[in-house]
DOLUMVEX-549509 format. One line per 3 residues: for each residue z negated, y, x negated of C-alpha. Coordinates in steps of 0.02 Angstrom, whole numbers, plus 50000, padded with zeros to 5 digits. Layout:
N
Z:Y:X  ...;
END
This chain:
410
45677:58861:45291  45818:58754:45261  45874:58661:45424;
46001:58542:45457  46104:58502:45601  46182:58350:45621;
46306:58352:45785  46479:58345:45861  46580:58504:45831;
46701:58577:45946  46764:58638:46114  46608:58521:46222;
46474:58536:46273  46343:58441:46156  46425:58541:46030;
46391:58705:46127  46199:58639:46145  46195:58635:45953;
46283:58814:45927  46154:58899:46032  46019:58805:45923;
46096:58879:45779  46096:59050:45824  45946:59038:45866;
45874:58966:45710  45987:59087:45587  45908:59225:45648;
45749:59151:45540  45826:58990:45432  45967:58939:45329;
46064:58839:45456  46190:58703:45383  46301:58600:45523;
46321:58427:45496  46483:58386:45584  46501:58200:45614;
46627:58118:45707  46663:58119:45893  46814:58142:46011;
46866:58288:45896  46860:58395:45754  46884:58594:45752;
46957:58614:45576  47054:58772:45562  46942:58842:45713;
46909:59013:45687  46755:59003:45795  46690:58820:45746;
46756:58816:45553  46620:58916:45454  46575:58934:45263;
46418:58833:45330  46501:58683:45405  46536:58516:45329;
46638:58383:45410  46594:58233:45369  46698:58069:45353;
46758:58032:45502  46726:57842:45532  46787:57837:45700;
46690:57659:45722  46720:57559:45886  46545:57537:45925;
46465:57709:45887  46526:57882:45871  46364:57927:45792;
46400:57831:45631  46396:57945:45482  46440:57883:45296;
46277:57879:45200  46327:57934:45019  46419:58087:45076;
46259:58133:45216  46131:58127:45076  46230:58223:44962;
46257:58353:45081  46044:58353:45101  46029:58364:44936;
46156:58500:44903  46093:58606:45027  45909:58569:45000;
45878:58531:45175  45718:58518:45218  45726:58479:45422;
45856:58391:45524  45887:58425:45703  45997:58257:45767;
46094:58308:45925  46148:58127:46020  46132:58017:45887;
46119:57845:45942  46126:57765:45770  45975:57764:45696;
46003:57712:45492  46014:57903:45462  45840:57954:45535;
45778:57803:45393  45872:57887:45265  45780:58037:45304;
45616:57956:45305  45657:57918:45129  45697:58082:45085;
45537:58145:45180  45649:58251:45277  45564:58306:45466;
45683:58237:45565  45691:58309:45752  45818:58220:45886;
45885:58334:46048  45849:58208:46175  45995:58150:46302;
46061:57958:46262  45965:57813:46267  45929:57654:46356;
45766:57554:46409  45797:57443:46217  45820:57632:46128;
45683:57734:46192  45541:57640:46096  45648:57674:45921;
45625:57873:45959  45477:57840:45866  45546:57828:45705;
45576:58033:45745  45466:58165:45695  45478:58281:45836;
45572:58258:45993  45673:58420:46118  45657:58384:46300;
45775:58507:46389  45757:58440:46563  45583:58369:46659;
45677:58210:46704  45716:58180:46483  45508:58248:46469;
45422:58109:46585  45534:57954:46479  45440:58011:46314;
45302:58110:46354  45212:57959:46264  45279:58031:46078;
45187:58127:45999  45299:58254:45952  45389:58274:46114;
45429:58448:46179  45484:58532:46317  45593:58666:46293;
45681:58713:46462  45873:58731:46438  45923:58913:46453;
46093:59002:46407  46159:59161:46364  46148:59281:46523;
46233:59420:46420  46407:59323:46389  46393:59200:46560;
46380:59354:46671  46471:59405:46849  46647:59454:46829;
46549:59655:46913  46369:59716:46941  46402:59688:47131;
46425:59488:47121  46516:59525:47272  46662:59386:47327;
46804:59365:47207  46922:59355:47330  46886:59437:47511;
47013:59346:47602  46923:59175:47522  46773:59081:47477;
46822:59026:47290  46755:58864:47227  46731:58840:47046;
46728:58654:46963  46720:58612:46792  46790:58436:46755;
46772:58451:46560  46837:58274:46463  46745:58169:46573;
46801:58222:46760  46746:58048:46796  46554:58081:46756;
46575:58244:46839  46623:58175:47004  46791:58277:47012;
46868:58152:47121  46727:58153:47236  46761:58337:47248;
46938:58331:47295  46900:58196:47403  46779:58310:47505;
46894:58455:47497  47056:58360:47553  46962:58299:47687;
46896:58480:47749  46937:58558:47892  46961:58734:47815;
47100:58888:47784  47036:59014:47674  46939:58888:47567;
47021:58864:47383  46960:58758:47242  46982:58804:47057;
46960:58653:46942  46945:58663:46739  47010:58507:46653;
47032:58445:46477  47116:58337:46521  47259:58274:46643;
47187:58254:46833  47340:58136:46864  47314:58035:46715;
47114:58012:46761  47137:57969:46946  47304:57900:46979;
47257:57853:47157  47236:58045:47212  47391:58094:47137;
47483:58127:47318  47312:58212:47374  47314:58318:47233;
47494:58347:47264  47480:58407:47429  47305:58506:47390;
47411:58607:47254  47563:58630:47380  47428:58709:47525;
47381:58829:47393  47190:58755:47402  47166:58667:47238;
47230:58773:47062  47204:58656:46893  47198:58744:46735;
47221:58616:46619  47144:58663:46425  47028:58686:46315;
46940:58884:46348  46801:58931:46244  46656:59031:46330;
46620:59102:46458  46736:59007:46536  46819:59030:46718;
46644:59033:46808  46700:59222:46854  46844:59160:46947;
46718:59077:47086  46599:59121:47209  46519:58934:47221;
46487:58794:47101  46500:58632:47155  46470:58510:47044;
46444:58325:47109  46404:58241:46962  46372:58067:46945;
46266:58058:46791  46208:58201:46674  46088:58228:46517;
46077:58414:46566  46192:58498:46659  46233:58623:46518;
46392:58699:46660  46246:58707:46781  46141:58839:46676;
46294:58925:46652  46361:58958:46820  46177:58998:46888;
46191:59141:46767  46370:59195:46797  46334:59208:46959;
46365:59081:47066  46300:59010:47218  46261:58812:47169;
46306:58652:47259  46232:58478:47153  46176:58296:47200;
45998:58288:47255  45958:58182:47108  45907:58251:46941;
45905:58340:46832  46053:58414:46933  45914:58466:47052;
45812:58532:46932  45907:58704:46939  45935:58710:47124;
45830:58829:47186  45824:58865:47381  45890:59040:47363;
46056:58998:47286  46074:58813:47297  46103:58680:47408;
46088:58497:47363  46200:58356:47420  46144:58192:47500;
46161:58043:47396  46239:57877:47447  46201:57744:47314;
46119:57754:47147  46197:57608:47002  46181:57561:46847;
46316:57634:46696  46400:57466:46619  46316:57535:46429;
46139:57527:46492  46112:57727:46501  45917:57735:46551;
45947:57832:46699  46049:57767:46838  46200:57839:46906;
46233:57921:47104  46378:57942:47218  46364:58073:47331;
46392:58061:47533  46552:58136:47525  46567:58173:47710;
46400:58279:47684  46503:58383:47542  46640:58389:47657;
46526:58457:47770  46462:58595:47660  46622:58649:47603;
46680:58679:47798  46514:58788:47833  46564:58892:47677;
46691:58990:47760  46567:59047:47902  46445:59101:47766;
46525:59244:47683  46377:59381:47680  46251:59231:47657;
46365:59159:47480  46364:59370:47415  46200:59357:47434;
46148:59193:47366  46259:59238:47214  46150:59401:47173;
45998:59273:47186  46074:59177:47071  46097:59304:46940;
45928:59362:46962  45850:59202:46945  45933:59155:46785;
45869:59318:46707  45709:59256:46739  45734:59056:46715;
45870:59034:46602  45873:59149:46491  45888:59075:46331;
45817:59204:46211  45648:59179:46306  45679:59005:46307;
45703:58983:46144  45536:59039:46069  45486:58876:46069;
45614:58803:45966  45561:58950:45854  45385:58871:45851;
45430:58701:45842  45539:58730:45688  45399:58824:45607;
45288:58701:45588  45222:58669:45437  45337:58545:45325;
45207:58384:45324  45240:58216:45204  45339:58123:45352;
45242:58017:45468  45234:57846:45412  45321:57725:45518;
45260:57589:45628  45314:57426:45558  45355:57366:45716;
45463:57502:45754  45562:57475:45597  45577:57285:45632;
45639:57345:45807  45768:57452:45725  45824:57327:45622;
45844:57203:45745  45951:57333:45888  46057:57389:45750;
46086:57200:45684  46133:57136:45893  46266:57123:46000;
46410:57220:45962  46298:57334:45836  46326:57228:45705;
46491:57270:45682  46448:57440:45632  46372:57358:45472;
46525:57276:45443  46652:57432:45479  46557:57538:45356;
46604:57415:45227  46758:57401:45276  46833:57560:45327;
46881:57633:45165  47021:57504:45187  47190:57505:45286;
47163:57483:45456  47274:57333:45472  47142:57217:45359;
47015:57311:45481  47092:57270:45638  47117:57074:45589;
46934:57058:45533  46880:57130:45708  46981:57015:45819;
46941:56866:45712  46756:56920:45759;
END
């Protein structure tokens, strides 16, 4: 079969969620990626820039980094006589129509959405729930699936068959900040550690992007975290496995997640876990490696994300990172039981079988829409600040400057 994938593509993690569903499918199907626009694009990468990749157009609109020119994305259907669409993230919904008028099965990876965007799912054909939490918002569609997440255990792996620590003078903490150390709850982190009582504690943070830059107010903590020899940054972009083999524990105090993708990962490389008691973070804590942290407040995200955010009691992490150094023998051997476990859990060849099956299916004349639905498309993408995305497609081919003085005379 001919399937389509229609994503971000590059050094992320949404991207890395739609590279493991290609493998997966190629093994079976003709697998053509759809590369739409987003923070990035990975022309010229080796590892991303494949004879089956097309990058599309990108719009780079204000409202919606989902928007994808519709000329160039039904040519490229019709080129590659696609006959099923996997959508990872797409919040604008005109393509999934276009589809429908192709009869093209369209299937959308669940993660954004809000309480006005969750009834429009409809207009999908089938839907991939990777965590319960995503599962229980639209177990009412018909198509929707639930496909645990899993990842590779042969490349995320212990840095040795022992697991033992990677440092025996220290307990090594391991933190991925990605582009978003905000949403990940990186500052929350520091604040825990810089308030620790410890000496052979050290924190190893992953960044995209500039700590200093991001939280200007912890600069001198940082500073002084860096001097003590407890905090090390690496600051760019490294493709997987990662630096999960440099720690012993992950702790990862995120405020808001769709998955948890660096989760899955670090279960499997062999790390002993440390998350907010608030899912789906605490979907993959499991007693024998994991510990959960107490939660403070839950709030709102100003966009409307379904799900509310949390902020963690920070003296509780603080207090979890001081018992760490008096729990040597008990983090060697929660980091074998995390190994183990993702073996059995996460292992996304198992996993994956039903995204084998799901794919499978049968191609059917596409489901015909509820009118209602339609009318309720129509009227989210033609509100608010949604509108504009009607008039930046029609105006984009243009220079930016006639752009840029329609948009603030809006």
């Amino acid at each position: 079969m001919k399937v389509g994938i229609v994503t971000t593509w590059f050094e992320r993690g949404a991207a890395y969620v739609s590279k493991q569903f290609e493998e997966t499918l190629a093994k079976h199907h003709d697998i053509f990626i759809y590369a739409r626009g987003g923070e990035d694009y990975a022309i010229g990468d080796p590892k991303w820039d494949k004879e089956n990749v097309f990058w599309g157009k990108r719009i780079g609109s204000p409202i919606n980094s989902t928007v994808i020119d519709k000329t160039e994305f039904i040519k490229w259907i019709k080129k590659n006589k696609i006959q099923k669409i996997i959508f990872n993230e797409q919040s604008w919904f005109p393509p999934v129509l276009w589809c429908k008028d192709l009869n093209i099965t369209t299937i959308a990876y669940i993660d954004y959405y809000t309480e006005k965007t969750i009834p429009l799912f409809e207009a999908f054909d089938y839907l991939i729930c990777n965590t319960k939490r995503h599962y229980n918002a639209f177990k009412w569609h018909t198509g929707a699936t639930y496909i645990p997440w899993g990842t590779n255990v042969d490349l995320f792996k212990p840095k040795s068959e022992k697991n033992c620590l990677v440092d025996t003078d220290n307990i090594t903490i391991f933190h991925s900040a990605g582009m978003n150390p905000i949403r990940k709850g990186t500052d929350q982190l520091l604040e825990a550690l810089y308030n620790a009582n410890v000496q052979n504690t050290k924190l190893i943070i992953h960044t995209q992007v500039e700590l200093n830059e991001i939280f200007p107010e912890l600069k001198s903590k940082i500073s002084k975290l860096l001097i003590n020899k407890k905090l090390k940054v690496i600051t760019k972009t490294i493709t997987a496995p990662g630096l999960y083999k440099e720690g012993d524990v992950y702790i990862y105090p995120a405020r808001l997640d769709g998955l948890g993708l660096t989760i899955a990962e670090a279960i499997s490389s062999g790390l002993a876990l440390i998350v907010p008691d608030n899912p789906p973070m605490n979907e993959f804590v499991h007693f024998n490696f994991g510990k959960v942290i107490k939660i403070d407040k839950m709030f709102t995200r100003s966009d409307g994300y379904y799900w509310p955010q949390c902020e963690i009691n920070i003296l509780h992490l603080t207090k979890i990172i001081e018992e760490l150094e008096s729990s040597k023998k008990e983090i060697v051997d929660k980091k074998k039981a995390a190994r183990i476990y993702a073996l059995e859990n996460l292992n996304w060849n198992k996993n994956s079988k039903s995204l084998l099956m799901l794919i499978a299916k049968p191609i059917e004349e596409s489901k015909t829409l509820n009118t209602e639905v339609l009318k309720k498309i129509n009227e989210f993408e033609n509100s608010g600040q949604n509108k504009l995305n009607r008039i930046y497609l029609i105006f984009y081919p243009f220079s930016k400057f006639l752009l840029n003085i329609l948009l603030r005379k809006l």
